[in-house]
N, C-alpha and C positions, 0 to 999 in steps of 0.2 A: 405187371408180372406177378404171377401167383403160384408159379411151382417151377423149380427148377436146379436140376442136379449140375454138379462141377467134379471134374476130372482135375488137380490140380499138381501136377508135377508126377504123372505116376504112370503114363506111357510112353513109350521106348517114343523119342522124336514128336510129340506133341505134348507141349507142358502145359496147356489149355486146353478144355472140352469142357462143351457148358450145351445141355440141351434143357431149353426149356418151354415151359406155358404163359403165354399172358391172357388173363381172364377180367375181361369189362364187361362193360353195358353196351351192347352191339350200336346203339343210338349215339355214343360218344365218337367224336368224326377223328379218324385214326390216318396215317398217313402212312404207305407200304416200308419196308427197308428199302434204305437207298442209299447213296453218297447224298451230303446233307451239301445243297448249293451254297448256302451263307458260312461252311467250315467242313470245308472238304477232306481234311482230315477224317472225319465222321463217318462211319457207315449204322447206321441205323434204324429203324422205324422212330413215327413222329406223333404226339400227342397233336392234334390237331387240336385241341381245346385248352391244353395250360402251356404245349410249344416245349415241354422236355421229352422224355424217353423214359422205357423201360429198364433198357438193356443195349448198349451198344460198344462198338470199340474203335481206335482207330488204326492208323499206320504205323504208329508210334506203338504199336502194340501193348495199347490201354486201354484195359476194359471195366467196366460196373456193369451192377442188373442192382432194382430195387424190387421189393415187396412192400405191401402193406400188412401191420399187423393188425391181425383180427379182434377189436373191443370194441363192441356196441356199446352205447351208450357216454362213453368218451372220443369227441370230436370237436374238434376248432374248426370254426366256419372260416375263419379268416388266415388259416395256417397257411406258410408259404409252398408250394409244388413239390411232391415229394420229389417228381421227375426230373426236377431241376437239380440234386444233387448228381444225379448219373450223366447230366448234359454237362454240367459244370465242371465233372473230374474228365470229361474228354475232352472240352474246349483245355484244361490248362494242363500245366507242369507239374504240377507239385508230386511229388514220393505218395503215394500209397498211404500211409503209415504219416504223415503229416495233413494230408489232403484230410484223415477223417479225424484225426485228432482235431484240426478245426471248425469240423463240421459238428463235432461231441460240443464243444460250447455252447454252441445253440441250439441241438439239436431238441430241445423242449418245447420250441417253437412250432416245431412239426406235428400232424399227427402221426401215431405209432407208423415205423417203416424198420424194415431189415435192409445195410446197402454193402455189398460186397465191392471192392474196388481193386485193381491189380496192374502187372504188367507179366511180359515172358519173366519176371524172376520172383516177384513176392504176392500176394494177393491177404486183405485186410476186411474183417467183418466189423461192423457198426449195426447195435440195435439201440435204440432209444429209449426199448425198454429193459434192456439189461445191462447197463453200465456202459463202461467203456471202450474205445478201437481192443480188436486182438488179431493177435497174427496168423494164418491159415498154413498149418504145417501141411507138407505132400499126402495127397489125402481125397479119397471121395465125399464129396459133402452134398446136401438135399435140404433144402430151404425150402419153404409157403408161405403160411400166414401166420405164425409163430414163430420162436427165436430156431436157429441153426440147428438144424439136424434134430428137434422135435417128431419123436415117433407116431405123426397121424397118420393114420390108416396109409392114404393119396399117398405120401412120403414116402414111408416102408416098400407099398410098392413098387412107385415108381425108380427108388434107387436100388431097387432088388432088379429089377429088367433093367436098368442103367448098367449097373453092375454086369450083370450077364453080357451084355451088347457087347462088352469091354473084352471078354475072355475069347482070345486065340482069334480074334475077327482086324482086319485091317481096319483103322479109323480116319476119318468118322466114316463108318456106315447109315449114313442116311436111310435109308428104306427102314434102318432095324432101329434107330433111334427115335424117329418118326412115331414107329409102332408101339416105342415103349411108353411115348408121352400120347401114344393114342387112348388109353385104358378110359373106358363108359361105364365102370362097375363101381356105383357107389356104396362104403362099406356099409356093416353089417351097424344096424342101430345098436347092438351093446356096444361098439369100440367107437362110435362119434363121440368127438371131442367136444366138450361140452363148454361153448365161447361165448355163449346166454342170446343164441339164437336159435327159434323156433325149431321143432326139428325138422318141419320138413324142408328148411332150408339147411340147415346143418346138411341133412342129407343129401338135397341137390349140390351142396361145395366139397362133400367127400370124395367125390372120384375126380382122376386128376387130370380127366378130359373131360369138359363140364357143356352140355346141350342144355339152353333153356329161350323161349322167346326173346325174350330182354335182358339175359346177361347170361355169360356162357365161354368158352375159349375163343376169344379171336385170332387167334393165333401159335406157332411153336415154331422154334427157333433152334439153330446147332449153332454153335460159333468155336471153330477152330483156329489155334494158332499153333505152327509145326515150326521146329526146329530152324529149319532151310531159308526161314521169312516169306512163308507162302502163309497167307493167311483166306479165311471164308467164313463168310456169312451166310446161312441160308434161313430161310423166312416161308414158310406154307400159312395163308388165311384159310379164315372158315367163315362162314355165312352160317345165321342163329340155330338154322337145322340140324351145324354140322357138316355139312357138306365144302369142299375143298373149294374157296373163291378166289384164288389167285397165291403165283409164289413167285419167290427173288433168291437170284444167289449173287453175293457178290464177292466176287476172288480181290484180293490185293497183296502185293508187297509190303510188310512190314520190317522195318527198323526203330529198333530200341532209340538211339541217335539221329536225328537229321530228319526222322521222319522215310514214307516208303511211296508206293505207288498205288493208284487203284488201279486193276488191270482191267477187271469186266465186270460190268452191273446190269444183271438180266432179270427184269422185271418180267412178268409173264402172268393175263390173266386169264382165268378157268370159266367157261361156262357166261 
């Protein structure tokens, strides 16, 4: 995951909205959204190569998404999966607000990551490179490859049409949220952030829909949780062109308590 805005406690009947970007290396073997067979609780896409997640939630209406943070030059070969922390806060129990306070211990272990963690009442930021858990007051917030709400270019815009999506329209509008994580305009070389890569990759990771042969968006994602315990997931891929390679939505029941239902998971491929 490499870009993605939150709605958190700020529309009328949905205390969740989360659309976002996940950007790899299209060669990395990715697995669609889905109910997870080994923890059905789980609806999420699947790392096919380290076996954690992005960004997913479950019935229980528990959600995380991770980022990595952007520092060449500092890297553990042998760090343990960032993805595993977002697998590991929906496999369990634990409060929000305890789950990353344990994950802060070791989190040195890891290379740099941003991990957001929540349910329908609280939601919790952990970066590893700025100290410790904090709590996420009601709030639109916009995450990448930097700590929280970092003004790069991709950022600014994309939670400026986040933002907009949001005003006087019923949610989630999918077609208009889709559109706002669609943006191909990388910004203007005075305002690239300067993360001691070349520039013309700087430039290729500035817009916050990213087309390249070998690494690019593979993906964008909505994840709603509404008041009622109607919960969705939806999922649109992309093939390295850009062009639309298949999508998923998946509706469930959610409770806080006891857990909920999945109700329907429609994979569907394009082309």
């Amino acid at each position: 995951m490499c870009l993605a805005v939150l709605a958190l406690h700020t529309l009328p009947g949905i205390p969740v909205l989360i659309a976002a970007n996940r950007d790899e290396f299209h060669e990395r073997p990715t697995l669609p959204a889905a109910q997870w067979a080994d923890a059905p609780a789980i609806c999420a896409g699947r790392d096919g190569q380290a076996g954690g997640t992005w960004m997913g939630v479950t019935v229980q209406g528990r959600y995380a998404l991770v980022t990595n943070f952007r520092e060449p030059g500092r890297h553990l070969d042998n760090a343990p999966s960032r993805g595993a922390l977002v697998e590991d806060f929906l496999r369990g129990a634990m409060e929000p607000r305890a789950y990353l306070a344990d994950v802060h211990r070791t989190d040195q272990a890891y290379n740099g990551f941003n991990l957001i963690v929540g349910d329908s009442r609280e939601a919790w930021y952990l970066s590893n490179r700025n100290g410790g858990p904090r709590a996420l007051a009601p709030g639109v917030y916009a995450l990448s490859n930097h700590l929280l709400d970092t003004p790069w270019p991709k950022l600014a815009r994309t939670k400026a049409a986040f933002t907009a999506v949001l005003q006087g329209r019923p949610q989630p509008d999918l077609p208009a949220l889709y559109a706002a994580l669609a943006d191909r305009n990388p910004a203007d070389d005075g305002d690239l952030p300067a993360t001691g890569l070349p520039l013309d990759r700087e430039r290729l990771l500035s817009s916050p829909f990213i087309v390249s042969p070998n690494y690019g968006t593979r993906s964008s994602s909505v994840l709603a949780l509404h008041d009622d315990g109607a919960g969705q997931l939806d999922e649109r891929r992309f093939a390295p062109d850009g062009a639309v390679s298949g999508e998923s939505r998946l509706t469930f029941s959610w409770r806080a308590a006891g857990g909920g239902d999945i109700l329907r998971t429609a994979p569907e491929t394009i082309g």
